[in-house]
N, C-alpha and C positions, 0 to 999 in steps of 0.2 A: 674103561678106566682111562684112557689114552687121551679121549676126548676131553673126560673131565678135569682132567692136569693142565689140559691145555687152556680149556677154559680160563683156571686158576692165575694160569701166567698171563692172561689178557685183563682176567681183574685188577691182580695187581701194579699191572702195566697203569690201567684207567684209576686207580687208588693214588698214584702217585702225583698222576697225572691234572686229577683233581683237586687234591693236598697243593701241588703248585698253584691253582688258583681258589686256595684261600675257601675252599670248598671245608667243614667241618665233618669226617665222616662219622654216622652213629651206627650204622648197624654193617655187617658184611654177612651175605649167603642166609639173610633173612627167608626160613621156613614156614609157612603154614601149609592145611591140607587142599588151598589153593595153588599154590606156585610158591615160586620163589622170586627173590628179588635180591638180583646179585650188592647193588651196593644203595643204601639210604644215606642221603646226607645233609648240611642244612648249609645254607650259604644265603643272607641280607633278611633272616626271617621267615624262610623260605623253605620249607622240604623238597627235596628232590629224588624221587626216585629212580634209579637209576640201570637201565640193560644195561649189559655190555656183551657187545658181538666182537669175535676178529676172527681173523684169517689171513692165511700165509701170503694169500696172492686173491688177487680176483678175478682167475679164473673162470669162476664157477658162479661168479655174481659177485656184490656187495655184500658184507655183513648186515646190513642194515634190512636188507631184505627176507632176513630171517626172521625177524619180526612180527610174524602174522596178528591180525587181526584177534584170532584165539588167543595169540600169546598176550598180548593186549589188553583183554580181559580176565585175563589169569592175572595181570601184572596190576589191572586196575582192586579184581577183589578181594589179593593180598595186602596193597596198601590199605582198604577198609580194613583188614583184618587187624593188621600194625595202628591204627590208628586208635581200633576199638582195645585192641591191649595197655595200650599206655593209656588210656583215659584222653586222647586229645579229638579235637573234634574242630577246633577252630585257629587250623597253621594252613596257612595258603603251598597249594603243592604243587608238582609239576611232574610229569613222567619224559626222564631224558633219555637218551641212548649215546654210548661213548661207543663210536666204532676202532675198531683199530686194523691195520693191513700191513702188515710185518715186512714184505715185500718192498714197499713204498717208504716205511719209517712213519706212518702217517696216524695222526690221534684225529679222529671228527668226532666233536662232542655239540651232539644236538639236543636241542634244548629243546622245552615244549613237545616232544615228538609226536606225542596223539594225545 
């Protein structure tokens, strides 16, 4: 549970964070029996799906490196999943990652990521 709190405070960190640029959020801690997708949002016509990693320090690595390849595809066949519920089929998308390192005070929000 500890981790998933903390989770939470990294989203909302990356929620605001994105809201400051003008970023539209629509969905938050999107479920299906694929994965989850911490934050959907739309910015210039644009979907964007959205990780979010952090951690306190990088001691132990990068956030961003938690990212596997599995998770990837968990993240890709959630969005089909999101896209087949709403009926949409033709909104150009992107999978991004908002890292954040609490340590440093540091937001890196990569775009495109895979």
């Amino acid at each position: 549970m500890y981790s998933k709190n903390k989770g939470y405070k990294y989203e909302n960190i990356a929620k605001k964070y994105l809201i400051s640029k003008n970023y539209e959020i629509l969905e938050e801690n999107f479920f299906s029996k694929f994965g989850e997708i911490d934050i959907i949002a739309k910015k210039n016509g644009r979907i964007h799906f959205i990780e979010v990693k952090g951690r306190d320090n990088t001691n132990y690595g990068y956030p961003r490196e938690a990212v596997t390849f599995s998770k990837q595809n968990k993240l890709r066949a959630t969005a089909k999943y999101y896209f087949m519920l709403k009926g949409k089929d033709d909104f150009f998308c992107q999978f991004d990652l908002v890292e954040i390192i609490i340590s440093e005070k540091k937001i890196n929000h990569i775009e495109n990521a895979f």
